[in-house]
BAVOMAR-934482 format. One record per atom (N, C-alpha, C): residue number from 1; atom name; x, y, z. Coordinates in steps of 0.2 Angstrom, whole numbers, plus 5000, padded with zeros to 4 digits. Example, Ala and Ser with C-alpha at 12.3 -4.5 7.8 and 13.67 -1.06 7.14 Angstrom:
+-----+------+------+------+------+
| pos | site |    x |    y |    z |
+-----+------+------+------+------+
|   1 |    N | 5066 | 4972 | 5039 |
|   1 |   CA | 5062 | 4978 | 5039 |
|   1 |    C | 5066 | 4984 | 5039 |
|   2 |    N | 5064 | 4989 | 5035 |
|   2 |   CA | 5068 | 4995 | 5036 |
|   2 |    C | 5064 | 5000 | 5039 |
+-----+------+------+------+------+
//
This chain:
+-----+------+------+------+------+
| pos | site |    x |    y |    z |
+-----+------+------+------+------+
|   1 |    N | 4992 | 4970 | 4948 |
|   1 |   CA | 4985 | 4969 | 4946 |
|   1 |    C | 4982 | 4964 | 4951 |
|   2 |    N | 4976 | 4967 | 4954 |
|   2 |   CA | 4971 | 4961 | 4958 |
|   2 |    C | 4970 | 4954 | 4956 |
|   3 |    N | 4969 | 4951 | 4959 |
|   3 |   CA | 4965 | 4944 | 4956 |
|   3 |    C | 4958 | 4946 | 4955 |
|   4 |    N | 4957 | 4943 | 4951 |
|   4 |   CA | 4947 | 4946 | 4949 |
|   4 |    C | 4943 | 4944 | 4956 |
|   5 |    N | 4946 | 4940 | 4960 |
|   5 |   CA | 4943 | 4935 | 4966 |
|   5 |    C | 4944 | 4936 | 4970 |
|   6 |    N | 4947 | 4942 | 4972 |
|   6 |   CA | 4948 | 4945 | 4980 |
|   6 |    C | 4940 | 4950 | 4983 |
|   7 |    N | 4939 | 4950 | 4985 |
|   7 |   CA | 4934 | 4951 | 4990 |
|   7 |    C | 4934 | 4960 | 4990 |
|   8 |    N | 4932 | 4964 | 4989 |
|   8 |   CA | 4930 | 4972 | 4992 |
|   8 |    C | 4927 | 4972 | 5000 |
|   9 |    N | 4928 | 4975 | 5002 |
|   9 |   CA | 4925 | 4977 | 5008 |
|   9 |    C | 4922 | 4984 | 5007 |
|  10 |    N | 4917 | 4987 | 5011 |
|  10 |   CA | 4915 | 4992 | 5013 |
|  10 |    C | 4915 | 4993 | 5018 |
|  11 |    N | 4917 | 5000 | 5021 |
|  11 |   CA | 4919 | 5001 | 5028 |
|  11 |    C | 4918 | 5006 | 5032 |
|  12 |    N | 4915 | 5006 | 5038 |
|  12 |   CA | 4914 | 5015 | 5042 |
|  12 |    C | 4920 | 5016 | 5047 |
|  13 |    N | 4922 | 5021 | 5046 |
|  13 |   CA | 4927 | 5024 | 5050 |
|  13 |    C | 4924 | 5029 | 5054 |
|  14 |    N | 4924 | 5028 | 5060 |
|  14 |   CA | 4921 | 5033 | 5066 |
|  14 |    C | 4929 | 5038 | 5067 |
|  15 |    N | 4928 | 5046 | 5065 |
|  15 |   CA | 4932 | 5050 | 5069 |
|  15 |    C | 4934 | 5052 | 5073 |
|  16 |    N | 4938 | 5057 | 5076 |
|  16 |   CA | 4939 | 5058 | 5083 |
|  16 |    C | 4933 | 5064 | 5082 |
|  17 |    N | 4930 | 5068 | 5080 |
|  17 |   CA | 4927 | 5072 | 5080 |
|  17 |    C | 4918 | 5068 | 5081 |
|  18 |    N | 4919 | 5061 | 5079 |
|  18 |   CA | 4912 | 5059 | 5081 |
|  18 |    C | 4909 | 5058 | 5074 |
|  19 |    N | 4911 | 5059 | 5070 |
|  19 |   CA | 4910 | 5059 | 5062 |
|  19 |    C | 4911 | 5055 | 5057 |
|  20 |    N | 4907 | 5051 | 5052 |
|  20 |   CA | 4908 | 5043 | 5050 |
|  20 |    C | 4913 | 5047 | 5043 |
|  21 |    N | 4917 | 5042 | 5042 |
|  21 |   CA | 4917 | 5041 | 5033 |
|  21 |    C | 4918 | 5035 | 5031 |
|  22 |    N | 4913 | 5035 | 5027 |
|  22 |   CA | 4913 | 5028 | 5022 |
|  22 |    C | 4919 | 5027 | 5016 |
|  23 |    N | 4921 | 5021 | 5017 |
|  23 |   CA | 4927 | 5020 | 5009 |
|  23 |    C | 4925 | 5012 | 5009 |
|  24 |    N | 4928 | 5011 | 5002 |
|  24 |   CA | 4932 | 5003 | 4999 |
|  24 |    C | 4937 | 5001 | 5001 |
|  25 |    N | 4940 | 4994 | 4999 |
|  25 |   CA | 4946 | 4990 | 5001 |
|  25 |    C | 4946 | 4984 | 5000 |
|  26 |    N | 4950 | 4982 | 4996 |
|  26 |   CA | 4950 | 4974 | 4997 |
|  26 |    C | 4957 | 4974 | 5002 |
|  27 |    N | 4959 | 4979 | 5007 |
|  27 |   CA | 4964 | 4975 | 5012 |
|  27 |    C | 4961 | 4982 | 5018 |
|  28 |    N | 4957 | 4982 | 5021 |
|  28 |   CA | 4953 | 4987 | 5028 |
|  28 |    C | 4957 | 4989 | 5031 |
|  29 |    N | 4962 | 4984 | 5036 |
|  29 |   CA | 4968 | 4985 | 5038 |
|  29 |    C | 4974 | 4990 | 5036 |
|  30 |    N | 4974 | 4987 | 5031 |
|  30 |   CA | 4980 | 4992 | 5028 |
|  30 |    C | 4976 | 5000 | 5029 |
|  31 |    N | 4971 | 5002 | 5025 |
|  31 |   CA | 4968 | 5006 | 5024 |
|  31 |    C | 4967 | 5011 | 5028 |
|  32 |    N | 4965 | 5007 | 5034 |
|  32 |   CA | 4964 | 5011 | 5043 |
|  32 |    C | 4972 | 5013 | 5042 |
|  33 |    N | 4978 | 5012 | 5043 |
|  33 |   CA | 4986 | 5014 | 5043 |
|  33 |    C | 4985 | 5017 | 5040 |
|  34 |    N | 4984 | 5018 | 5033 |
|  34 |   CA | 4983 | 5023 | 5031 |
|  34 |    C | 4981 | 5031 | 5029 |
|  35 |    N | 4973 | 5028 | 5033 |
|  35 |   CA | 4970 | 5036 | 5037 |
|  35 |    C | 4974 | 5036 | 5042 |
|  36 |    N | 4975 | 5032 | 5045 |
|  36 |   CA | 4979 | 5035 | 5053 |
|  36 |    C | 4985 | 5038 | 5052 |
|  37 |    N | 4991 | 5038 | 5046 |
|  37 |   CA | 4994 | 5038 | 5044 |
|  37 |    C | 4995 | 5046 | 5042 |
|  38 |    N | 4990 | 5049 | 5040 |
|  38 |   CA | 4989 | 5054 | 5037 |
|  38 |    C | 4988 | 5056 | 5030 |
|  39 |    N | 4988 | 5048 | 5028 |
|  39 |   CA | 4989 | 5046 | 5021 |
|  39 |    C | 4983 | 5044 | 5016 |
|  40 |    N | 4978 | 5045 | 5021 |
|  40 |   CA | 4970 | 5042 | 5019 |
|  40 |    C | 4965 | 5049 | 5016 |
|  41 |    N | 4960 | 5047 | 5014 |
|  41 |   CA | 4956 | 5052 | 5012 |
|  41 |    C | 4959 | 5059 | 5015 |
|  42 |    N | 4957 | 5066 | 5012 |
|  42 |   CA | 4957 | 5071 | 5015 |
|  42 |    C | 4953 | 5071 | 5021 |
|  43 |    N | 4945 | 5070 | 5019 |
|  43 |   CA | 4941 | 5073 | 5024 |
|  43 |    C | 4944 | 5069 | 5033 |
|  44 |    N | 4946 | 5062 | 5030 |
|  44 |   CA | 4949 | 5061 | 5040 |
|  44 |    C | 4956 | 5063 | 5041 |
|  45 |    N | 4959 | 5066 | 5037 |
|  45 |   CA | 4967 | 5069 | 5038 |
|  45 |    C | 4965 | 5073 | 5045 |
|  46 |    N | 4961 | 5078 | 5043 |
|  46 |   CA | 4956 | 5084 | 5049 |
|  46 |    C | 4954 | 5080 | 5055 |
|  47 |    N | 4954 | 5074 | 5054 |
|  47 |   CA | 4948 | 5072 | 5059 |
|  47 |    C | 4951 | 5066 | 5063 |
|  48 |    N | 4960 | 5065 | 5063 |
|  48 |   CA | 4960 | 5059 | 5066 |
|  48 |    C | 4962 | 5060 | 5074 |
|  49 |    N | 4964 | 5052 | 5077 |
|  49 |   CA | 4961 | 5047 | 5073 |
|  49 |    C | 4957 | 5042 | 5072 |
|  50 |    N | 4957 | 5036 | 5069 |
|  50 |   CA | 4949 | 5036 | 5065 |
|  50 |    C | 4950 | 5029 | 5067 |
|  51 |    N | 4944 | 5026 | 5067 |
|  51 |   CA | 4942 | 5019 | 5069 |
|  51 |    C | 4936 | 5016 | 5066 |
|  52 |    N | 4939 | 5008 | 5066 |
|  52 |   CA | 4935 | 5003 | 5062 |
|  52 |    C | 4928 | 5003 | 5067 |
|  53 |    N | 4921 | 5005 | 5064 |
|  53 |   CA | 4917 | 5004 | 5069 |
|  53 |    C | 4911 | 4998 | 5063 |
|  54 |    N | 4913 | 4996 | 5055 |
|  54 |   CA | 4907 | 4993 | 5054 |
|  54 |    C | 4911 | 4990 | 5048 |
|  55 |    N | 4912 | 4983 | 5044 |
|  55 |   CA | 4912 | 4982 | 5038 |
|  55 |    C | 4908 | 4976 | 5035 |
|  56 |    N | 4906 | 4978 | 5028 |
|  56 |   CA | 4905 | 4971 | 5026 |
|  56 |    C | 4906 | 4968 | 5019 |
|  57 |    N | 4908 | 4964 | 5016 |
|  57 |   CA | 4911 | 4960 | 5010 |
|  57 |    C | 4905 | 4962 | 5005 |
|  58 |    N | 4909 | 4963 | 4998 |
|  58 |   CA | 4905 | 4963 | 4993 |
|  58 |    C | 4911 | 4960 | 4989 |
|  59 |    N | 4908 | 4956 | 4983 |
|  59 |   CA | 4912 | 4950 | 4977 |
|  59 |    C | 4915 | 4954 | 4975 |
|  60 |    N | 4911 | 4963 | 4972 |
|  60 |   CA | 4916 | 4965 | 4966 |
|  60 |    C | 4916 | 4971 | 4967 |
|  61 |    N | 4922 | 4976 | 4964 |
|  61 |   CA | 4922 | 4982 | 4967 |
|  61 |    C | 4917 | 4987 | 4965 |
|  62 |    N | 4915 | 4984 | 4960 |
|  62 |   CA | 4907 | 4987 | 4956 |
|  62 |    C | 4901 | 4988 | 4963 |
|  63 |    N | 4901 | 4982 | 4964 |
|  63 |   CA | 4897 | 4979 | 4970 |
|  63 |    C | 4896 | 4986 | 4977 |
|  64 |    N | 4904 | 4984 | 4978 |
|  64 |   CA | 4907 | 4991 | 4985 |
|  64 |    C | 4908 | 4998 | 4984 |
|  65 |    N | 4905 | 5000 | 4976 |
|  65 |   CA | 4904 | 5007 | 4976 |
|  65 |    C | 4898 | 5010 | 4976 |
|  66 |    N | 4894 | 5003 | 4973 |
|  66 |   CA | 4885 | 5004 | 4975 |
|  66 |    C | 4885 | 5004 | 4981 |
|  67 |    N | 4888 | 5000 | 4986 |
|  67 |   CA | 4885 | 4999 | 4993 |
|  67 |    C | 4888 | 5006 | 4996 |
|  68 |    N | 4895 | 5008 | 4996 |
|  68 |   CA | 4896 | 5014 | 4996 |
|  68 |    C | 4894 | 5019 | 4997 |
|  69 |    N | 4891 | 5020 | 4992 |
|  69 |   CA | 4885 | 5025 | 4987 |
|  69 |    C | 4879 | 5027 | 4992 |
|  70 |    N | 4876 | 5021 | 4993 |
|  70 |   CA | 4870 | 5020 | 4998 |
|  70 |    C | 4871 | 5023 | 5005 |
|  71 |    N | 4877 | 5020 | 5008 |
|  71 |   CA | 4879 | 5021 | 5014 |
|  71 |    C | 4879 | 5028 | 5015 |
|  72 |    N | 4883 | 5032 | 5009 |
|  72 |   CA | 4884 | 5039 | 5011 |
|  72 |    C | 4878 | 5043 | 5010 |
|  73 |    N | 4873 | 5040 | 5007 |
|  73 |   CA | 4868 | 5046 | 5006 |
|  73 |    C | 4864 | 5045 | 5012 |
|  74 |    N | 4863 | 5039 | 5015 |
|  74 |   CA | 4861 | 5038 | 5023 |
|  74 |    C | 4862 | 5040 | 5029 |
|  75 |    N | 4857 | 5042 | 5032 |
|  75 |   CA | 4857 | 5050 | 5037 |
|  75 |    C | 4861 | 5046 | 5044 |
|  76 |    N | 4864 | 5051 | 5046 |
|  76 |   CA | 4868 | 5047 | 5052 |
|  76 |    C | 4863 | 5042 | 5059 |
|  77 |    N | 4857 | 5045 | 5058 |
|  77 |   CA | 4854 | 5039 | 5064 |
|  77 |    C | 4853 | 5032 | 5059 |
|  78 |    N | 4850 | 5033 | 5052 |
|  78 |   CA | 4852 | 5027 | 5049 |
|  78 |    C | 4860 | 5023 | 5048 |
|  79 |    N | 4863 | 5026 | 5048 |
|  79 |   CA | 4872 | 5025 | 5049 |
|  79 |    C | 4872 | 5020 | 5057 |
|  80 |    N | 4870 | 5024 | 5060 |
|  80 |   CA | 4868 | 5022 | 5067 |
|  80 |    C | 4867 | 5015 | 5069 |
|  81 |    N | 4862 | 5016 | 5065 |
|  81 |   CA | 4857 | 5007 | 5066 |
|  81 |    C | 4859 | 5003 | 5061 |
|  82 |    N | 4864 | 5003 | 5056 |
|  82 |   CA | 4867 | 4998 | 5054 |
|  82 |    C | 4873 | 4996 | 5056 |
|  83 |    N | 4876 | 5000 | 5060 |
|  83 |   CA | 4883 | 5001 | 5064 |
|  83 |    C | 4880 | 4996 | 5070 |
|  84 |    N | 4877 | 4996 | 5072 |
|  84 |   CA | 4874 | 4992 | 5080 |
|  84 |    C | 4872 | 4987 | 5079 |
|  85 |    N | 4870 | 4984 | 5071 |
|  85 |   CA | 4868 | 4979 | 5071 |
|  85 |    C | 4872 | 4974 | 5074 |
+-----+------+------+------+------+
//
């Protein structure tokens, strides 16, 4: 079981196709070995390998599935210009 106190992340993964996917994690690292692994979502199995290009902390995983949520309904030039900030 988690501690209630660990930190979520939200995170963009740039594929080798040029293509984002957004996920959660309270450990990003791991996570990344894991798409690259072949072990990660479906859609970057197709598409690696994949690389950390954006993250940032949310308190609760509540929190990282809103922010999630958001990021993925967001058009890629929006994707874009939160990535570069």
């Amino acid at each position: 079981m988690r501690a209630l106190s660990e930190d979520w992340a939200v995170y963009i993964l740039k594929c080798a196709d040029s293509s984002f996917y957004t996920g959660i994690s309270t450990d990003v690292s791991r996570r990344i070995d894991e798409h690259n692994a072949g072990k990660g979502a479906r859609y970057t199995r197709a598409r690696l390998p994949v690389g950390l290009v954006y993250q940032e902390s949310r308190p609760t995983r509540s929190d990282a599935l809103q922010r999630e949520a958001a990021i993925k309904a967001m058009s890629r030039a929006a994707k874009l210009d939160l990535i570069s900030m």
